[in-house]
TORKOL-4160 file (C-alpha; in steps of 0.2 Angstrom, whole numbers, padded with zeros to 4 digits, m for minus):
422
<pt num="1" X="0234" Y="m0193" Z="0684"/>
<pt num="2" X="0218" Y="m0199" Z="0690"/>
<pt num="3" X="0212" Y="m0199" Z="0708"/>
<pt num="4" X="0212" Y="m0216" Z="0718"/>
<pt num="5" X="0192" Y="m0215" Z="0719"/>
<pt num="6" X="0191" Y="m0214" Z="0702"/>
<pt num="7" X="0202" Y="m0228" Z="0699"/>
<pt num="8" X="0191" Y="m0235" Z="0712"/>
<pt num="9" X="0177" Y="m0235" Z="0703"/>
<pt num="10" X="0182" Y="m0239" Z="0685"/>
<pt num="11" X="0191" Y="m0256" Z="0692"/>
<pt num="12" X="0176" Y="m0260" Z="0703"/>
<pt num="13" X="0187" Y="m0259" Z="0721"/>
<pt num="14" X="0177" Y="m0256" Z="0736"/>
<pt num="15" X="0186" Y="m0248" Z="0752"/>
<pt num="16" X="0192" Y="m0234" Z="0760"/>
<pt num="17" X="0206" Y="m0240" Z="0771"/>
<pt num="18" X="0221" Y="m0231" Z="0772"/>
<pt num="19" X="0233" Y="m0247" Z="0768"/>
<pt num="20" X="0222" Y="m0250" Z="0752"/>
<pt num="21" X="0222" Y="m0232" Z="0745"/>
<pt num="22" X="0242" Y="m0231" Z="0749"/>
<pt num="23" X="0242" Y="m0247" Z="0738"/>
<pt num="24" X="0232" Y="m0238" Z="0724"/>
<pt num="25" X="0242" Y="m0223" Z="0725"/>
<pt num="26" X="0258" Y="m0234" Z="0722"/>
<pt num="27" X="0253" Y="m0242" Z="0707"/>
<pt num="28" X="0247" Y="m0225" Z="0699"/>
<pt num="29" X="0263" Y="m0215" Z="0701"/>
<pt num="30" X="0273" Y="m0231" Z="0697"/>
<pt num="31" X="0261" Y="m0234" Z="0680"/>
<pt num="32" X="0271" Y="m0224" Z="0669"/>
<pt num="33" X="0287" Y="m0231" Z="0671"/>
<pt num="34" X="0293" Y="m0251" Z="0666"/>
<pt num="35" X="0300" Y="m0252" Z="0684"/>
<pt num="36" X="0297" Y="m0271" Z="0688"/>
<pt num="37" X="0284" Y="m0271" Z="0703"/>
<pt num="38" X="0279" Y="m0285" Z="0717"/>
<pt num="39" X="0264" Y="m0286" Z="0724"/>
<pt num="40" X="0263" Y="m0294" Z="0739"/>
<pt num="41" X="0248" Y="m0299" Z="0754"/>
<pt num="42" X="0240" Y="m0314" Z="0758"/>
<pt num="43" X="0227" Y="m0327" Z="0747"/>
<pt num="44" X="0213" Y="m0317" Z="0745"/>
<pt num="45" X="0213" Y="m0299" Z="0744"/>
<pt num="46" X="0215" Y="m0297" Z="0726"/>
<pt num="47" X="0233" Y="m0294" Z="0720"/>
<pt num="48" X="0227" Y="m0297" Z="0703"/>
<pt num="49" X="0218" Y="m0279" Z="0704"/>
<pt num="50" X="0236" Y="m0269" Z="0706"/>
<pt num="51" X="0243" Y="m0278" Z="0690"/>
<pt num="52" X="0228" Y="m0272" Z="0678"/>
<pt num="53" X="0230" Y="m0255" Z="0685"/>
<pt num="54" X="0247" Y="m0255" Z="0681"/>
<pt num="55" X="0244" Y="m0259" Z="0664"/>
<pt num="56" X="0229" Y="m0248" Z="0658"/>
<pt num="57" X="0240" Y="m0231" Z="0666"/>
<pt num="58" X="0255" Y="m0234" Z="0658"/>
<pt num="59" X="0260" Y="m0232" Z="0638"/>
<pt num="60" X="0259" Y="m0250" Z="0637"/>
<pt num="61" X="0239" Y="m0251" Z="0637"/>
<pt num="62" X="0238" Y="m0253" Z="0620"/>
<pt num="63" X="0249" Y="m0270" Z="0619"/>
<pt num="64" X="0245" Y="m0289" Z="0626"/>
<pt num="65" X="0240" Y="m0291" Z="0645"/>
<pt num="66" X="0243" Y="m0310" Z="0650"/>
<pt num="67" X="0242" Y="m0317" Z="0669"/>
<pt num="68" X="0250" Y="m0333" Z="0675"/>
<pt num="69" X="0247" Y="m0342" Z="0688"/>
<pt num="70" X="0268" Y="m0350" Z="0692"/>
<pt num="71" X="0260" Y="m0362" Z="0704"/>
<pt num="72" X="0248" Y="m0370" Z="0692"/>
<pt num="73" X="0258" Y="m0375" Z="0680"/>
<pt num="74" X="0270" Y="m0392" Z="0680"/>
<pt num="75" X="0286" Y="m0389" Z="0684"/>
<pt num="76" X="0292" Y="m0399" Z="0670"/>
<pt num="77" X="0283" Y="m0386" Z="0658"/>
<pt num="78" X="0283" Y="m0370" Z="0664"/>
<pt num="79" X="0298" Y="m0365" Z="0653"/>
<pt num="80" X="0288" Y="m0371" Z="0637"/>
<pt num="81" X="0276" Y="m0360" Z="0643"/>
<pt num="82" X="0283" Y="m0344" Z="0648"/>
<pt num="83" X="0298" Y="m0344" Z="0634"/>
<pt num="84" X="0293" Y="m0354" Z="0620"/>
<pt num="85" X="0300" Y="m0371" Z="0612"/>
<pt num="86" X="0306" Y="m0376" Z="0597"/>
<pt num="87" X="0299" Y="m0390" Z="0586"/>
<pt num="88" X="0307" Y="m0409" Z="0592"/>
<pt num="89" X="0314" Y="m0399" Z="0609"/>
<pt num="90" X="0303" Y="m0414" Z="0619"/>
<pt num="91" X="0293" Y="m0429" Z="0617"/>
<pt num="92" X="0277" Y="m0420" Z="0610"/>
<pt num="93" X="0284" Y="m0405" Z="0603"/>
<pt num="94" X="0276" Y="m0408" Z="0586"/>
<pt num="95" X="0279" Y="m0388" Z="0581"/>
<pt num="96" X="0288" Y="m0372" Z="0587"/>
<pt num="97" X="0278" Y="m0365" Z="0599"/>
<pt num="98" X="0278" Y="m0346" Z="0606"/>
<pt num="99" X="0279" Y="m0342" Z="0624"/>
<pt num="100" X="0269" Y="m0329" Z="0634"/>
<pt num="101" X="0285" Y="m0318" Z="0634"/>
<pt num="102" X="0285" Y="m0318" Z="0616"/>
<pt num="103" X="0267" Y="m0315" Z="0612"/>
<pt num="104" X="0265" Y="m0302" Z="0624"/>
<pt num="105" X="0281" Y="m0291" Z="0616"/>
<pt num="106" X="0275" Y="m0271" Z="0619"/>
<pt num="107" X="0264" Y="m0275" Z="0634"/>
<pt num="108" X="0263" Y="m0283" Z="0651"/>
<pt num="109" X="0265" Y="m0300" Z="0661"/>
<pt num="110" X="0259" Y="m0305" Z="0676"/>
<pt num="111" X="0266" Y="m0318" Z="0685"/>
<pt num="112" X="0256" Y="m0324" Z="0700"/>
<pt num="113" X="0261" Y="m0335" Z="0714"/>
<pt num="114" X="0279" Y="m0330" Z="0707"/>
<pt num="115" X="0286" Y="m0338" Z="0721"/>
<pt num="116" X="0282" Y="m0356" Z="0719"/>
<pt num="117" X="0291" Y="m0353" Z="0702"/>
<pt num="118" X="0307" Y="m0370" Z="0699"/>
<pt num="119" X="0327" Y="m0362" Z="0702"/>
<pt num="120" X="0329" Y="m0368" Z="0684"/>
<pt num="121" X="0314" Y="m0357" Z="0677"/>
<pt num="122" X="0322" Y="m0342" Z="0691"/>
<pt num="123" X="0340" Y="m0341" Z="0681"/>
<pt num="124" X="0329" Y="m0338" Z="0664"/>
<pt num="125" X="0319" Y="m0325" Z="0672"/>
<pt num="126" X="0331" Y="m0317" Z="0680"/>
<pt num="127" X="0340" Y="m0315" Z="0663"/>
<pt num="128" X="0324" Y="m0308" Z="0654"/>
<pt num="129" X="0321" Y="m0295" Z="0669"/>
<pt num="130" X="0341" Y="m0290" Z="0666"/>
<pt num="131" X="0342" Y="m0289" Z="0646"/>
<pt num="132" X="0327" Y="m0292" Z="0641"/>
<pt num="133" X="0334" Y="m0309" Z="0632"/>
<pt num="134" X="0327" Y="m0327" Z="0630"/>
<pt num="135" X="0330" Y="m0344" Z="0623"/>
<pt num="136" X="0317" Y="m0355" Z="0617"/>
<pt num="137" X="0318" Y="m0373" Z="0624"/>
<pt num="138" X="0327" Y="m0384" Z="0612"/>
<pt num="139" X="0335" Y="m0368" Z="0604"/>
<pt num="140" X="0353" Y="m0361" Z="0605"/>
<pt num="141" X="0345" Y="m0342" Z="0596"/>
<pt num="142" X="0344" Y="m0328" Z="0609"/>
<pt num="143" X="0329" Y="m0319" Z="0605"/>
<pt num="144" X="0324" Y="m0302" Z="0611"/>
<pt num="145" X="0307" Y="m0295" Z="0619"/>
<pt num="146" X="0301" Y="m0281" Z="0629"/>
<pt num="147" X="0288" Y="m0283" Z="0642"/>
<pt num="148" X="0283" Y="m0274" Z="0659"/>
<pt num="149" X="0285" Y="m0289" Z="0673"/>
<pt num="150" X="0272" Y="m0287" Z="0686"/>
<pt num="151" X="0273" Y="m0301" Z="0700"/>
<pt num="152" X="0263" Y="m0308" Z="0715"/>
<pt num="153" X="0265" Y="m0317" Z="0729"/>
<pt num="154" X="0258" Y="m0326" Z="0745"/>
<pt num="155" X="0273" Y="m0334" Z="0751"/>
<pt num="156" X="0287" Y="m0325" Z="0762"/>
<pt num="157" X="0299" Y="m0318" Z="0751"/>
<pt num="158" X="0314" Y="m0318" Z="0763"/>
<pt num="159" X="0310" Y="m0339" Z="0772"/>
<pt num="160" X="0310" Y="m0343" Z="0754"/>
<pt num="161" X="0325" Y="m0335" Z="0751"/>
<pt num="162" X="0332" Y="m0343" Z="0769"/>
<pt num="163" X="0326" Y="m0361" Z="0762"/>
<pt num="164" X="0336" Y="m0359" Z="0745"/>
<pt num="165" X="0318" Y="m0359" Z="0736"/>
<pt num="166" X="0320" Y="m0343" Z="0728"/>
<pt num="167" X="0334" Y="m0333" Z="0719"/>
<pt num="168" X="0339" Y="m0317" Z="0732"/>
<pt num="169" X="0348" Y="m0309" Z="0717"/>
<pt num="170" X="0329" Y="m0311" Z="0708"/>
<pt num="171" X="0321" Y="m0306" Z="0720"/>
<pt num="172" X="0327" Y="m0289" Z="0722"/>
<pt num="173" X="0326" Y="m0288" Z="0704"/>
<pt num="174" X="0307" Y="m0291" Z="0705"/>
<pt num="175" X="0304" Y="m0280" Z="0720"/>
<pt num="176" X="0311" Y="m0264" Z="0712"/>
<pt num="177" X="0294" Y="m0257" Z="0718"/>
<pt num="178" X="0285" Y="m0268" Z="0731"/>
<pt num="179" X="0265" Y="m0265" Z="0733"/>
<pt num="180" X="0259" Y="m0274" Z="0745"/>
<pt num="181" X="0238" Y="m0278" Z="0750"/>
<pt num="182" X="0233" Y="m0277" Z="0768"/>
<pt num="183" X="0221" Y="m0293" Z="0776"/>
<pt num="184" X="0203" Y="m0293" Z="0777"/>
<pt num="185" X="0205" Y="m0291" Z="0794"/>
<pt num="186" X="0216" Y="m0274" Z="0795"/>
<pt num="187" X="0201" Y="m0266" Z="0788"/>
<pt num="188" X="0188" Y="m0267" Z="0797"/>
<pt num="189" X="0178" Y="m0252" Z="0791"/>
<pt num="190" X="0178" Y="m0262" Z="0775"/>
<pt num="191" X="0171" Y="m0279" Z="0780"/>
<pt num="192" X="0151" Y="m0273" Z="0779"/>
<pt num="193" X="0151" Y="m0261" Z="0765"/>
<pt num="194" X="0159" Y="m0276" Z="0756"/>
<pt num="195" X="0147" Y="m0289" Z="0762"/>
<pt num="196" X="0134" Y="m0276" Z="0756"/>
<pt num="197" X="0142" Y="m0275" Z="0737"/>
<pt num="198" X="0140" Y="m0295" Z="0736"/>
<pt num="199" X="0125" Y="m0297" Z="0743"/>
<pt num="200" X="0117" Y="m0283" Z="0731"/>
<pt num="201" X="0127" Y="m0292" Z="0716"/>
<pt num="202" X="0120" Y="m0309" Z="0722"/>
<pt num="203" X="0101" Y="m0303" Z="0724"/>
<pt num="204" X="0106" Y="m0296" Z="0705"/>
<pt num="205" X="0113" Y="m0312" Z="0697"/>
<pt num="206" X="0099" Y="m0324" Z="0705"/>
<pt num="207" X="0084" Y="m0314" Z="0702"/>
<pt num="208" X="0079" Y="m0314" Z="0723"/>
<pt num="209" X="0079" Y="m0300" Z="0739"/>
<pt num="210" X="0094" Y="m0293" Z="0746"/>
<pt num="211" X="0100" Y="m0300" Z="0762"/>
<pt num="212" X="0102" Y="m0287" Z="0774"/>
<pt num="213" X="0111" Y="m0290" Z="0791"/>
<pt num="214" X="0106" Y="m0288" Z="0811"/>
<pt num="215" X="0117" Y="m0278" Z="0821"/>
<pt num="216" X="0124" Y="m0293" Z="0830"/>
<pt num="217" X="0126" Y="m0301" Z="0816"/>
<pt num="218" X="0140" Y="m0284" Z="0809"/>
<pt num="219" X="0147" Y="m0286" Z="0824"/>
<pt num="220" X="0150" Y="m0306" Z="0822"/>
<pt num="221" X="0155" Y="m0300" Z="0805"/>
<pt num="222" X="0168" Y="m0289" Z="0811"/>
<pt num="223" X="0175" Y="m0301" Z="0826"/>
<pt num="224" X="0178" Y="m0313" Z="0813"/>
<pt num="225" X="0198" Y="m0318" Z="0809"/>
<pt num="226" X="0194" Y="m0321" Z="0788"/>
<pt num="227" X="0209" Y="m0331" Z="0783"/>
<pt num="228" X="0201" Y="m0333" Z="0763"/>
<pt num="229" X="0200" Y="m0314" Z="0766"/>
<pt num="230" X="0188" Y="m0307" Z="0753"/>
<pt num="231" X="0186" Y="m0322" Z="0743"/>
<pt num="232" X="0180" Y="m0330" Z="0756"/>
<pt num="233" X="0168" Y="m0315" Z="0762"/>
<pt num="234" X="0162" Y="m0316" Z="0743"/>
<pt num="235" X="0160" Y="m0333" Z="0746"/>
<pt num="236" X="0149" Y="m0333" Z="0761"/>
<pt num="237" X="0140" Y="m0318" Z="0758"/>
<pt num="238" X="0135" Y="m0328" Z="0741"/>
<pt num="239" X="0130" Y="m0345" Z="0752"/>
<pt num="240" X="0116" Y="m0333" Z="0763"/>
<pt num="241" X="0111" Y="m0325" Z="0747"/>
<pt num="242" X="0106" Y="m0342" Z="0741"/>
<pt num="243" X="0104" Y="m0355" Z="0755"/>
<pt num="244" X="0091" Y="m0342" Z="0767"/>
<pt num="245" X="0076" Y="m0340" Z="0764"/>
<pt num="246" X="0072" Y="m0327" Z="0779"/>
<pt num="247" X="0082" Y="m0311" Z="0769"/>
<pt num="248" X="0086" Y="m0301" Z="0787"/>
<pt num="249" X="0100" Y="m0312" Z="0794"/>
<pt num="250" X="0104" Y="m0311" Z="0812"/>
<pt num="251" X="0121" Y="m0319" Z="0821"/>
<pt num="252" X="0113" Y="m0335" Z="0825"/>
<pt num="253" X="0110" Y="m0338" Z="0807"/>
<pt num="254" X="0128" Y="m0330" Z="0800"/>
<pt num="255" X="0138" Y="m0341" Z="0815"/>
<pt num="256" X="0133" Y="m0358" Z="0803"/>
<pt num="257" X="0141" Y="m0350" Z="0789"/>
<pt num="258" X="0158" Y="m0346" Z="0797"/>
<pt num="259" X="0170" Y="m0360" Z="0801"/>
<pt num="260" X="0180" Y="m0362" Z="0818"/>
<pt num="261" X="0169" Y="m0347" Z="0822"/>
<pt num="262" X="0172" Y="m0354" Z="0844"/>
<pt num="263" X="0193" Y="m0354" Z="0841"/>
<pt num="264" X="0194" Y="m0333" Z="0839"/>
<pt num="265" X="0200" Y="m0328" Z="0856"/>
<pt num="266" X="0217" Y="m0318" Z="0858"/>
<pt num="267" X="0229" Y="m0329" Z="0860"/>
<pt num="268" X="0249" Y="m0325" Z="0858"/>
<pt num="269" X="0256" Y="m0338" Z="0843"/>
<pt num="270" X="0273" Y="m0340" Z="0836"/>
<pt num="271" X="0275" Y="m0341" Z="0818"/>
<pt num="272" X="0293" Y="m0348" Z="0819"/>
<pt num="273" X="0297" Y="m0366" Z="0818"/>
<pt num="274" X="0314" Y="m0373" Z="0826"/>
<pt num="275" X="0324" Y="m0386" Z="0819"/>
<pt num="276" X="0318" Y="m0401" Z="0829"/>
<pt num="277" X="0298" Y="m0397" Z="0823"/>
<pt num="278" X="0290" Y="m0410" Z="0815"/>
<pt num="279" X="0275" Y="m0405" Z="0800"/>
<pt num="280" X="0268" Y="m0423" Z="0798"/>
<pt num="281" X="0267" Y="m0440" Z="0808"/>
<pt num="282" X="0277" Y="m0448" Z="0793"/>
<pt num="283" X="0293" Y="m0437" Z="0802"/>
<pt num="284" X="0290" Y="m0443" Z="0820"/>
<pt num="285" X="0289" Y="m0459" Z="0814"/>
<pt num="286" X="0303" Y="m0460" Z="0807"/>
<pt num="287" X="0314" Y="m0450" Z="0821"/>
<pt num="288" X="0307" Y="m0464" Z="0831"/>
<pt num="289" X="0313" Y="m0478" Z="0822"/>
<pt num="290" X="0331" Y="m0471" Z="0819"/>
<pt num="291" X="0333" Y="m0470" Z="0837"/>
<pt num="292" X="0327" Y="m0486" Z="0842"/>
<pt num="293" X="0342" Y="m0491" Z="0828"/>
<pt num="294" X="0355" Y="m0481" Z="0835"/>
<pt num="295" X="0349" Y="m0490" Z="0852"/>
<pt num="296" X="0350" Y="m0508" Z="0845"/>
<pt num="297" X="0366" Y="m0503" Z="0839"/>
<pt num="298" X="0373" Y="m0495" Z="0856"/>
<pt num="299" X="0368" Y="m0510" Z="0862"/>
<pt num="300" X="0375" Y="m0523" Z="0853"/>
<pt num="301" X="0392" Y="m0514" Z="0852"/>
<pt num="302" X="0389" Y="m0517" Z="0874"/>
<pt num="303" X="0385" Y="m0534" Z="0873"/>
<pt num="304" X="0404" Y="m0538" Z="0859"/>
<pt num="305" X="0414" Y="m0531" Z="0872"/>
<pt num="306" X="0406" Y="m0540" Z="0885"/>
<pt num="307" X="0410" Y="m0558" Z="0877"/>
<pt num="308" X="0427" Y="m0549" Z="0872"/>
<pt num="309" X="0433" Y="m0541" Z="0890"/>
<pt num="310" X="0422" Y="m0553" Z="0903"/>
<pt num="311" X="0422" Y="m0537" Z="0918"/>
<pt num="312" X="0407" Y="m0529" Z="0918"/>
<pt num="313" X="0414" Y="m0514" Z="0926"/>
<pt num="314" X="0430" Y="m0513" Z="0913"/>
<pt num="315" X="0415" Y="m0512" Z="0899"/>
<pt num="316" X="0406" Y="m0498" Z="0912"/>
<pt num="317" X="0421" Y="m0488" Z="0912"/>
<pt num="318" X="0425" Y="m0489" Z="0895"/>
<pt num="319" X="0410" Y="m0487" Z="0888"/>
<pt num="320" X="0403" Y="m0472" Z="0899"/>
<pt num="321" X="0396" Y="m0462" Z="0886"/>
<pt num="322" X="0385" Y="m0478" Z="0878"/>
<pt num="323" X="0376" Y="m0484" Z="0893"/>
<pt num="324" X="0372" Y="m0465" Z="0898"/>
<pt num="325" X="0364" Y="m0463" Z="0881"/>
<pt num="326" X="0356" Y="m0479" Z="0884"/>
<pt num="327" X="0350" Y="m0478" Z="0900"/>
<pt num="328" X="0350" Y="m0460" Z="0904"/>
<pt num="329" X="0348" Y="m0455" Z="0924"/>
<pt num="330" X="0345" Y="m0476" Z="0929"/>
<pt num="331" X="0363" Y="m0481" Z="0923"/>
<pt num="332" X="0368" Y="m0481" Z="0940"/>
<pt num="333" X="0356" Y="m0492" Z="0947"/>
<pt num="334" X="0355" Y="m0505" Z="0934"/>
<pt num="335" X="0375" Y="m0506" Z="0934"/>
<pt num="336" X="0379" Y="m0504" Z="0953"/>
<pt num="337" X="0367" Y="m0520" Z="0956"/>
<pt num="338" X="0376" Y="m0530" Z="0943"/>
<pt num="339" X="0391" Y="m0539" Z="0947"/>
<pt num="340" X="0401" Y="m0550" Z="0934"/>
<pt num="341" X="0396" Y="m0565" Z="0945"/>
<pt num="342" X="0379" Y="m0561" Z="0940"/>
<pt num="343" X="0381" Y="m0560" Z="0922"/>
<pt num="344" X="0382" Y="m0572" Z="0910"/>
<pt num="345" X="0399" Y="m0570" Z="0899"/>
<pt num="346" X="0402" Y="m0580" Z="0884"/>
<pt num="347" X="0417" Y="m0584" Z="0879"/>
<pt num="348" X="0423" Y="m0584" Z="0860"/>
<pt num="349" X="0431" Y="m0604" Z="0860"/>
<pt num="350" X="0444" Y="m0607" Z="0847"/>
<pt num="351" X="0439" Y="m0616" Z="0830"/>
<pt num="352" X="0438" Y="m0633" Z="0830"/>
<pt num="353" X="0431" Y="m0647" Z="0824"/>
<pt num="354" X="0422" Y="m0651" Z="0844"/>
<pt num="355" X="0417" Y="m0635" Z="0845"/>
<pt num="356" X="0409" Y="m0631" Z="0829"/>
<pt num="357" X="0391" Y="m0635" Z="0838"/>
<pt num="358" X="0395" Y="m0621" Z="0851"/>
<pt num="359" X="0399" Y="m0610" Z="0840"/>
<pt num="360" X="0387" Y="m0611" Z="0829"/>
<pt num="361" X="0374" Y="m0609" Z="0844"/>
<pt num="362" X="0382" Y="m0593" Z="0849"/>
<pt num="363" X="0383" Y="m0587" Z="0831"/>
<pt num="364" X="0364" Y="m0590" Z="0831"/>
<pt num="365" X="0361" Y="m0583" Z="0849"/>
<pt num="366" X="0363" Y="m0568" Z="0841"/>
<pt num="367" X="0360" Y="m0568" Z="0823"/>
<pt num="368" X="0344" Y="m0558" Z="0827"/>
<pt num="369" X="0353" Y="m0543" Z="0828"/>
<pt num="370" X="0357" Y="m0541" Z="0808"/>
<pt num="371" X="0339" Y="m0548" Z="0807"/>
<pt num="372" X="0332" Y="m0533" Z="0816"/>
<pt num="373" X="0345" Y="m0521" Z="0807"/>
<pt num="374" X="0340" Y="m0529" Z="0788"/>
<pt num="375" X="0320" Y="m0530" Z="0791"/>
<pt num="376" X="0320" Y="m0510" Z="0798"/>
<pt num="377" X="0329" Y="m0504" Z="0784"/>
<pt num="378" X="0317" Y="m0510" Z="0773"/>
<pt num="379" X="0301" Y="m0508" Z="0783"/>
<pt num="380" X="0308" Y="m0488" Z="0782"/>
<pt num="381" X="0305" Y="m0488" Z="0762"/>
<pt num="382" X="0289" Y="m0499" Z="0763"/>
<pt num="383" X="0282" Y="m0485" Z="0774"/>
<pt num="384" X="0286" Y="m0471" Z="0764"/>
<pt num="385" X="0281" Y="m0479" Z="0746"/>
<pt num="386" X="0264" Y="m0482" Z="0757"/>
<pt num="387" X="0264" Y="m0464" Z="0760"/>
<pt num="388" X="0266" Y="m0459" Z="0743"/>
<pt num="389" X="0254" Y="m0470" Z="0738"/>
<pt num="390" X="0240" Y="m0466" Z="0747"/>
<pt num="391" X="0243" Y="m0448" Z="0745"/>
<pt num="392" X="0244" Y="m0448" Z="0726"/>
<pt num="393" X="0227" Y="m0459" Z="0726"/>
<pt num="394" X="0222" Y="m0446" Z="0737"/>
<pt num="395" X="0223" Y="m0430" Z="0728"/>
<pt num="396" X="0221" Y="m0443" Z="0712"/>
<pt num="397" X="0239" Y="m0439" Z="0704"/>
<pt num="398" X="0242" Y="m0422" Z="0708"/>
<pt num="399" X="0261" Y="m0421" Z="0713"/>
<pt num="400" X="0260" Y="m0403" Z="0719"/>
<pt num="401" X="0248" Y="m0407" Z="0731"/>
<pt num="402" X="0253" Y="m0422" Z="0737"/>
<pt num="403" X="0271" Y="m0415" Z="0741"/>
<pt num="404" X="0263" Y="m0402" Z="0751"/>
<pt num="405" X="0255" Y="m0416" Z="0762"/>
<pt num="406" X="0269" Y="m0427" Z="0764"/>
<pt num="407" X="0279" Y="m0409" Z="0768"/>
<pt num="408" X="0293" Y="m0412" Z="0753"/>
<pt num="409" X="0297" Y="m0403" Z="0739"/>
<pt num="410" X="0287" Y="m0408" Z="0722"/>
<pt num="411" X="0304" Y="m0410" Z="0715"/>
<pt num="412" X="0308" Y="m0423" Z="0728"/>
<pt num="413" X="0293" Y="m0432" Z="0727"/>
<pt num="414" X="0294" Y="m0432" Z="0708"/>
<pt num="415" X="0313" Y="m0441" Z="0712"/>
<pt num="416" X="0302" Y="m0455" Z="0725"/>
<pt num="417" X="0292" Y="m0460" Z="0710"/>
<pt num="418" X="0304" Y="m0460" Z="0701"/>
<pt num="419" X="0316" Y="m0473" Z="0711"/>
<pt num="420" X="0302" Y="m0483" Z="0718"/>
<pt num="421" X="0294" Y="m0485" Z="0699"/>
<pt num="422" X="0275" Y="m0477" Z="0704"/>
C-alpha cells in the first residue's frame, strides 16, 4: 500500500493538513474494494482528485474511468446518457446508443454533483447500485454491468433529503464509505504553499518571473474567507501572475484581486431558513398581493351583511373575527365612533318594473368588486410570465439557471413554459 506523500506526489496534491491526509488515507484503504464511496466538501477543493485515486489502487485500473458531471446534463437526457437508448426510443434517436454505464463495464464511474441528479434517473441508479442491472431507454431487455460508483457532491445530503430532492434509500446506498474534503479555509497552513505552487506553474506556462508575496500580503492571504476555495486561489494567483508587472506583491496590491475583501469580520450567521423566509422579490410580491385579496374579500363579505342586517353593531358582533383581521389593534376605535345613524345602509328593494333603475345603480355601485377580483388574478400570471421571460433572455435559454434565479425547481419551470407556451 503506498504512503499518503507518495500518493501526494504522483496525483500532484499539495498540503499537509490533517483533514486532507485523513481524506487520502480513506481512499487508499477503501481502493481495493467495490464498496460505493461519497465524496463530499464544498465547490472547489477538488473532489474529482479522491475518485482517480480510487481507481488507479484498486484491481479495476486496467478498465474505463469516466466522470460525469449530473448537474450539466438536461434533465430530459440524462437517462440516454448514463444507461443507453434504443434506436426510435425518442424523437432523434436515429440508432442504438450505449450509455456510460455500459461502456465503462470492468471499470469506474464517477458521478459529480450526484445530487442534482432528476428522482426518475434516482430509482435507475439505485437499481444498478443494488444488482448491478439496467434498461436502455426505449427497451424492455435488462442488461447487466459491473462498475465501481464513485459519487460527489456539494449539496447537503440530508436538506435534500428533507426537501424530497433526493432518494434516502439512495443515499445511503451511495455513502457506504463517505470521504469528505475540508475548505480552504480550515487549512490554513496550506493557503501559501499553494499560492506558491500556482504561481511557480504560472511563471512556467507564460514564460515571465515568479510572483513572490510581502508578509502583509500572507497574512491578508490567510485572513481571507475563500468561498471558490482552491479554485478560486488558482484563479487569483493566476490574475497577479499576468496582470503585475511589479513581481513582489504587497497587501495593497493583493486586496484589488479579492472580492468583498471589507465584509470578513466575525459575525454569528444562521444557516437555517424558516418557513415564512422569502428567496426572491417575485415571493413577497406575490404574498403581498394575496393578502390585499384576502382583504378585499373580508371586506366585501362586511359590506353584504351590512345592506343584509342594517345594525352596524349586530354586523360587529357577528363578524368579530373579520374586522380584527381587518383592522387589527384600531377596530375599536373606528367601530365605537360609528353609529348606524352614521352609516349609510342600503336596502335590497324588491324587483320590479319601478325599481329596476335602483337596482341597477346598486348592482353597479359595486360591480368593481368582481372587477378588482378578475383584473388581479390575471395581473398574478402577467407578472410571473414577465419573470420567466426576462430571466430566460437573461441566462439566453438556460432553464437550469433560470430556475435557480426565480428559486423553483427546473422541472417547475420547464411545466411554466410549458402552460404559458414560451
Amino acid at each position: 500500500m503506498e504512503s499518503v506523500q507518495a500518493i501526494k506526489q504522483r496525483f500532484g496534491i499539495i498540503g499537509n493538513d490533517p483533514k486532507l491526509n485523513r481524506a487520502i488515507e480513506k481512499a487508499i484503504q477503501v481502493a481495493p474494494t467495490d464498496i460505493s464511496v461519497l465524496v463530499t466538501g464544498e465547490s472547489g477543493v477538488g473532489k474529482e482528485s479522491i475518485p482517480k485515486i480510487i481507481h488507479q489502487l484498486s484491481h479495476r485500473k486496467h478498465g474505463k474511468y469516466i466522470a460525469v458531471n449530473c448537474g450539466a446534463i438536461p434533465e430530459g437526457t440524462i437517462d440516454s446518457e448514463l444507461f443507453g437508448h434504443e434506436k426510435g426510443a425518442f424523437t432523434g434517436a436515429t440508432q442504438t446508443r450505449s450509455g456510460y454505464f455500459e461502456v465503462a463495464d470492468g471499470g469506474t464511474i464517477f458521478l459529480d454533483e450526484v445530487g442534482e441528479l432528476p428522482l426518475t434517473t434516482q430509482v435507475r441508479l439505485l437499481r444498478v447500485l443494488e444488482n448491478g442491472e439496467f434498461i436502455k431507454v426505449g427497451s424492455s431487455k435488462v442488461q447487466k454491468t459491473d462498475v465501481r460508483i464513485v459519487a460527489a457532491t456539494n449539496v447537503n445530503m440530508f436538506e435534500a433529503i428533507k426537501k424530497e430532492k433526493f432518494r434516502e434509500d439512495l443515499y445511503y446506498r451511495l455513502s457506504t464509505i463517505e470521504i469528505n474534503l475540508p475548505a480552504l479555509r480550515e487549512r490554513k497552513d496550506d493557503i501559501h504553499l499553494l499560492f506558491r505552487k500556482f504561481a511557480s506553474d504560472f511563471a512556467l506556462k507564460y514564460k515571465m518571473p515568479t510572483v513572490k508575496l510581502m508578509d502583509d500580503a500572507i497574512n491578508l492571504l490567510l485572513k481571507y474567507r475563500w468561498n471558490g476555495n482552491i479554485r478560486q486561489l488558482r484563479n487569483v494567483a493566476e490574475q497577479i501572475s499576468v496582470l503585475e508587472h511589479n513581481r513582489t506583491i504587497n497587501a495593497a496590491t493583493l486586496q484589488n484581486y479579492l472580492p468583498n475583501i471589507g465584509s470578513n469580520l466575525p459575525a454569528v450567521v444562521n444557516n437555517s431558513k424558516s418557513e415564512s423566509d422569502f428567496s426572491s422579490e417575485r415571493e413577497i410580491l406575490y404574498k403581498v398581493l394575496f393578502d390585499m385579496k384576502s382583504d378585499l374579500n373580508d371586506l366585501k363579505k362586511l359590506t353584504m351583511e351590512l345592506m343584509k342586517s342594517g345594525s352596524a353593531s349586530d354586523v360587529q358582533k357577528d363578524n368579530e373575527h373579520l374586522i380584527q383581521k381587518i383592522y387589527g389593534d384600531d377596530k375599536d376605535e373606528d367601530f365605537e365612533t360609528t353609529t348606524v345613524d352614521d352609516l349609510e345602509v342600503l336596502s335590497i328593494p324588491q324587483h320590479s318594473e319601478v325599481n329596476d333603475t335602483i337596482t341597477t345603480e346598486i348592482e353597479d355601485k359595486y360591480h368593481f368588486a368582481e372587477e378588482i377580483e378578475e383584473e388581479e388574478t390575471l395581473s398574478l400570471q402577467d407578472k410571473e410570465l414577465e419573470l420567466i421571460k426576462k430571466s430566460l433572455e437573461r441566462h439566453k435559454g438556460k432553464r437550469k439557471l433560470a430556475a435557480s434565479e426565480l428559486g423553483i425547481s427546473e422541472r417547475t419551470l420547464y411545466r411554466k413554459i410549458k402552460q404559458y407556451n414560451l
